[in-house]
N, C-alpha and C positions, 0 to 999 in steps of 0.2 A: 504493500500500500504506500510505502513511502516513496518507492521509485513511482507510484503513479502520481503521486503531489509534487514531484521534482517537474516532471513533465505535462502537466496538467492544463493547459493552457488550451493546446489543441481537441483534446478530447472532449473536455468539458466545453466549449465556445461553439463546436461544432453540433453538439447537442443542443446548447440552451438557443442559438442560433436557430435550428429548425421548430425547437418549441415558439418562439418569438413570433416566426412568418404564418405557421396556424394559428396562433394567437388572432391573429391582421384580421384572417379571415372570419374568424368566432365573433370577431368583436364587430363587425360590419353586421354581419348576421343576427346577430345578439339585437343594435339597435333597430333592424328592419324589422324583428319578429315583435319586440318593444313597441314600438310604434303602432304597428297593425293592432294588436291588440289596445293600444290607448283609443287610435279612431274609432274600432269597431264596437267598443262597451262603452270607454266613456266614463268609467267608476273606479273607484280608490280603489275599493273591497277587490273586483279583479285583478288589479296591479299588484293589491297586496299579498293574496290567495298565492298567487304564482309566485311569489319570492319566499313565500310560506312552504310552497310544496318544497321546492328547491332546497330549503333545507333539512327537511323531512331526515334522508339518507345520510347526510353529515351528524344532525343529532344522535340518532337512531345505530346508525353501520356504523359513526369513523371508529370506536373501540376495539372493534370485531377487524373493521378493514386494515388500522394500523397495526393492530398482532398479526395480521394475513402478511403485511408488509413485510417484518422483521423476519418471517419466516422464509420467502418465497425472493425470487429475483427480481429487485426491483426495476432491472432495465424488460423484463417480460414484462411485468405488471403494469408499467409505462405503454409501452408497445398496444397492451390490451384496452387499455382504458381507451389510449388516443383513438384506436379502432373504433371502440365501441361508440364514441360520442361520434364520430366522422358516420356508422351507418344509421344513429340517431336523425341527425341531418340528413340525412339520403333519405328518411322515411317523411322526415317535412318538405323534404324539396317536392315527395311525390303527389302529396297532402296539398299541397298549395296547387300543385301543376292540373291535380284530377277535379280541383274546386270542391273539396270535400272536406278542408279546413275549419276548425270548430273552436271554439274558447277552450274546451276541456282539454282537444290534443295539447295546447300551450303546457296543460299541467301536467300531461304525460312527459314532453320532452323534457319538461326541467327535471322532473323528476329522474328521468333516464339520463339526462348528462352531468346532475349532478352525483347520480352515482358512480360514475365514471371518473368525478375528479373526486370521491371519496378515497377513493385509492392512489388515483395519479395522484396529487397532491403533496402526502407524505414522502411518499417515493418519491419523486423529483429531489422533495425539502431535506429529505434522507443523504440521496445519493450526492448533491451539493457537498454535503460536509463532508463525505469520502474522498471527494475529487478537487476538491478545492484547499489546499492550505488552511488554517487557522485563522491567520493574521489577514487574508484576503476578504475571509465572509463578510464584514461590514460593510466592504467596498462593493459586492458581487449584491449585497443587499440594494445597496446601492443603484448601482445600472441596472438591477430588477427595476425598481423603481422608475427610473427613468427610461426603461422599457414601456411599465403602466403609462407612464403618463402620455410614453409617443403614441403609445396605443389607443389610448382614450382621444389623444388630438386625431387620428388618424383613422378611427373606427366607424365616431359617429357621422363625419364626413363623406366617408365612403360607401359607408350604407347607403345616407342620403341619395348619395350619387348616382350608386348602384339600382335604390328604389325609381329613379325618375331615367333609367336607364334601362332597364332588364325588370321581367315579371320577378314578383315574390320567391316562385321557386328557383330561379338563375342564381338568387342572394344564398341560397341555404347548399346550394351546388357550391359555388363560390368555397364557403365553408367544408365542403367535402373535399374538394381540389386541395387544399391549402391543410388540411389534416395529412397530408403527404408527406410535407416539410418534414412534421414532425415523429412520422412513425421511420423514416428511410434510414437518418444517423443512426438509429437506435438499434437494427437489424445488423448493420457493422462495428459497432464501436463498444467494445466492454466495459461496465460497469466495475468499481469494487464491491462485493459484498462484507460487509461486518462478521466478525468471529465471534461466535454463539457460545457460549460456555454452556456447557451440558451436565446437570446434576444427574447423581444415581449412575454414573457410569455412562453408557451408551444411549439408554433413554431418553426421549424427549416428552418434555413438560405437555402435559394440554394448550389446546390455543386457550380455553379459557384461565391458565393458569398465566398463561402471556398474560392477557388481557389484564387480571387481576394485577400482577407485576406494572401493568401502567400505569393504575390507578393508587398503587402503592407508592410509587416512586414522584409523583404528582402531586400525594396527600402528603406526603414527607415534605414538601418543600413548602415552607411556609408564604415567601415571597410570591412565586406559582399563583398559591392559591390566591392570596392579596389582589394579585393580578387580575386574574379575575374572577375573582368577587367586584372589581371596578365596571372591569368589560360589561358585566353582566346589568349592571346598574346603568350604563348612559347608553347599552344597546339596545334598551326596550325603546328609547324614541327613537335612535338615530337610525336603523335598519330601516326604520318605517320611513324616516324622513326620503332616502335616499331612495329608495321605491317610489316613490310619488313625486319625483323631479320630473316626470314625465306633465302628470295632470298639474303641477304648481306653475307648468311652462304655460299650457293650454288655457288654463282656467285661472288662474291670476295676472300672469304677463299676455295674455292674448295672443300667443304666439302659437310655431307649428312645425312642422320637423326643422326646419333650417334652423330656429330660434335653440331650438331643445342639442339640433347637434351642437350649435355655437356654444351651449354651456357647456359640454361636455368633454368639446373641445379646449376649451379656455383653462377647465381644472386638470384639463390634460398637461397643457401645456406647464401649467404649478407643478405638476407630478412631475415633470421632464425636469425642469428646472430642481426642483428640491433633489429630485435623485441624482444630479450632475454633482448639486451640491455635497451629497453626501457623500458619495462617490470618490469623492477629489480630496474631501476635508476629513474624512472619517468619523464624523461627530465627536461630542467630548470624552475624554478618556475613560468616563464611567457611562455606558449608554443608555443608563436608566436617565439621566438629566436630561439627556437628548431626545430620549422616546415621552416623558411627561409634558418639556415644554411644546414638543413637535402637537400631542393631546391638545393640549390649554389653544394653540394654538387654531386647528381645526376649528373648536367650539366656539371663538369668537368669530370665526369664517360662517359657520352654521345661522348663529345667534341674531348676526347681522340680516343675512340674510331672510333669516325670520320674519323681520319687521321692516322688510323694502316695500315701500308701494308699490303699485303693479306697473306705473307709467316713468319709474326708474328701474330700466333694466338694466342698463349698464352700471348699477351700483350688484345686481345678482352677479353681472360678472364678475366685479371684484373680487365680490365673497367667494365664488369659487374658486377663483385664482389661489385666492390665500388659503381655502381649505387642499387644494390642490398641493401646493407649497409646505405643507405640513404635514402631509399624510407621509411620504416617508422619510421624515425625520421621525415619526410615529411607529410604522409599519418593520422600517429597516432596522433599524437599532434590537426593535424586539425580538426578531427573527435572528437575530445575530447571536443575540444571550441567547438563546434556547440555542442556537448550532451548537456554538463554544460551550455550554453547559453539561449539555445532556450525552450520554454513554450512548455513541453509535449504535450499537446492537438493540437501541432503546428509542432509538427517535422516530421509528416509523409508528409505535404504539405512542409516544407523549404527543408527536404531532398532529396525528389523529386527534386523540381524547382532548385535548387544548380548543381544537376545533369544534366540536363537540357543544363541551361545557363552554364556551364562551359564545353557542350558536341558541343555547336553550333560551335565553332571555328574547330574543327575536321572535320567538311566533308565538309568545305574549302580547308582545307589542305591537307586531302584524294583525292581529283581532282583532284590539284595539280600534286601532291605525283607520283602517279601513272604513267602517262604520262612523265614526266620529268624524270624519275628514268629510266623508259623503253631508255629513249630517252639519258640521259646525265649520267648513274650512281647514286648508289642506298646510297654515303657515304655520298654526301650535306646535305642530312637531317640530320644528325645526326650532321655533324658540325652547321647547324644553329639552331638546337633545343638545343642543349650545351650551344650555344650561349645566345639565350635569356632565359634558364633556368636561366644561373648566372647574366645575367644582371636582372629578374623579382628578384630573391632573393636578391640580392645587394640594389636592389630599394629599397626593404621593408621596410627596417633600415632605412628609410629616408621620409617613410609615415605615421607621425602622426598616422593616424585611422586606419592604421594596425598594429601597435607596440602596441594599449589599443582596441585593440577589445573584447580582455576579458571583459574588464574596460567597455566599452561603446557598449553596447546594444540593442534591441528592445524589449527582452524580460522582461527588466523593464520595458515596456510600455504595456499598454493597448491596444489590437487594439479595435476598436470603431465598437459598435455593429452594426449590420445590420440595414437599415432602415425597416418600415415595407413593403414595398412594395416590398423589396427585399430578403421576406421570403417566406415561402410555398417548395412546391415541388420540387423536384430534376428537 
């Protein structure tokens, strides 16, 4: 493993490289299938329903999917997923092409491609830390970032483009093509896998003994759980906020796809920008400072934008700009502490369950969301998820076990082998 981090440059770019150009494609498609369904309903609750199913398979599978991970070959597991979302799309492209398209398929598909990135997900987040140096992950967090954000400039644009250019189904083909990218490096180029230590001899542990293992080694760290415990607290507004930038476009600013990509665009552009920045500067030596203020940050992006009248848009843009600009000083930093923290043979089950329990508070707040927004206006979310953004990041400076989370870990600990009894078969 170490001759493959001496040389890692190639193998790894060439990967994250082909994930990058499907991405393009996903996220074009992403905003065309968004859209259609905002003209065609019209209602919060549908906007919200569908970000709701989508999380369904993250709450539910990621524990189960990231013990699957630590077991199995993460560059297959990759391979499969990306397939399976690419024939996902092939069955919408056909769906749209036969005129047979329906609000419910919307909640079949997420549901089916978010089971897809249940697994890809870890595994990618996984295999990163195998192939990449130590000292690089904050930076690789980094140009992640600044991937998002080219993506998000370049997504919702092209969708657009693409919808006033090509029928609905050309858009989700688009999507299919461009899944190519990312399955071909993967077919050639080797992964490392992690060294499993094996109690009782020969034996292997139950997956559900994995699984227990992840949620032991999660409950053990205190900071972890601090964490979120926050997430969980200013995600019940903000998931919903972020869902409904679609109707707050439509139905507060009067606008219409071009208006909706230009926001999307704009916090894209803050994402490029912030990730350049990270990228380059590395954030502060402790990345908990860097991941709270990047918090606080976003929230007063949100906050703002809460209480813009409708006939200043170009103050929405701001706000996006700057929540754009802070999400990975936010996102990166954190992603970094969990590479450099967590015991290899252990990150495919922590980054699952992480995913998970910080996904639960969300389709609370999607119930919520939906109904209330139909009923009362679509801007309160965004002022109270402003709100507890900056109130969870202001906390942080003031909690011990999230200030040395670096410091104070589980990954210096042991977790304690399996009994015998609670080994054998899957």
């Amino acid at each position: 493993m170490a001759d493959v981090k001496t040389h890692w440059k190639a193998p790894f770019f060439t990967i994250w490289t082909g994930q990058q150009l499907s991405l393009v494609g996903s996220s074009a498609a992403q905003f065309a299938l968004v859209w259609w369904l905002t003209i065609t309903t019209g209602s919060a609750t549908v906007l919200a329903t569908a970000t709701t199913v989508a999380l369904i398979p993250q709450i539910l599978l990621g524990p189960l999917a990231g013990a699957y991970v630590d077991r199995w070959n993460r560059r297959l597991v990759m391979i499969i997923a990306d397939s399976f979302i690419a024939l996902v799309s092939l069955w919408l492209a056909y769906l749209f092409w036969s005129g047979s398209m329906q609000v419910w398929h919307v909640y079949i598909v997420m549901l089916a491609r978010s089971l897809g990135g249940v697994f890809h997900w870890p595994a990618m987040a996984a295999s990163t830390t195998l192939m990449v140096p130590d000292r690089h992950l904050t930076r690789i967090a980094g140009i992640n970032q600044t991937m998002n954000g080219l993506l998000t400039i370049v997504g919702p644009p092209l969708g657009a483009l693409l919808l006033a250019l090509i029928p609905l189904h050309g858009v989700m083909l688009v999507d299919v093509g461009t899944a190519l990218f990312a399955v071909g490096p993967l077919l050639f180029i080797a992964i490392p896998q992690p060294v499993r230590s094996q109690a009782n001899g020969s034996k292997k542990a139950s997956i559900w003994v994995d699984m227990r293992d992840g949620f032991r080694y999660l409950w053990g760290w205190s900071g972890a759980m601090a964490l979120i415990g926050g997430a969980l607290i200013f995600k019940v507004a903000l998931t919903p906020a972020f869902s409904l930038v679609p109707l707050l476009v439509r139905k507060h600013f009067g606008g219409g796809a071009t208006q909706l990509s230009l926001l999307e665009s704009v916090i894209g552009v803050g994402i490029l920008l912030g990730g350049l920045i990270l990228s380059t500067w590395g954030g502060f030596k402790r990345k908990v400072y860097t991941m709270l203020l990047g918090l606080i940050g976003v929230g007063v992006g949100i906050l703002v934008l809460g209480f813009t009248p409708g006939n200043l848009f170009f103050i929405a843009l701001g706000c996006m700009f700057l929540m754009g600009l802070m999400i990975p000083m936010t996102d990166g930093p954190l992603m970094a502490i969990f590479q450099t923290t967590v015991a290899p043979e252990m990150q495919g089950r922590v980054f699952a369950l992480l995913g998970s329990l910080i996904s639960l508070s969300s389709p609370l707040g999607l119930a919520i969301a939906g109904p209330v927004s139909d009923r009362f206006g679509i801007q309160v979310w965004f002022v109270v998820a402003g709100i507890l953004c900056i109130a969870v990041g202001i906390a942080g400076f003031f909690i011990p076990t999230i200030l040395h989370i670096e410091e104070n870990h589980t990954a210096k600990e042991a977790v304690e082998p399996a009994s015998p009894s609670e080994v054998g078969a899957d």
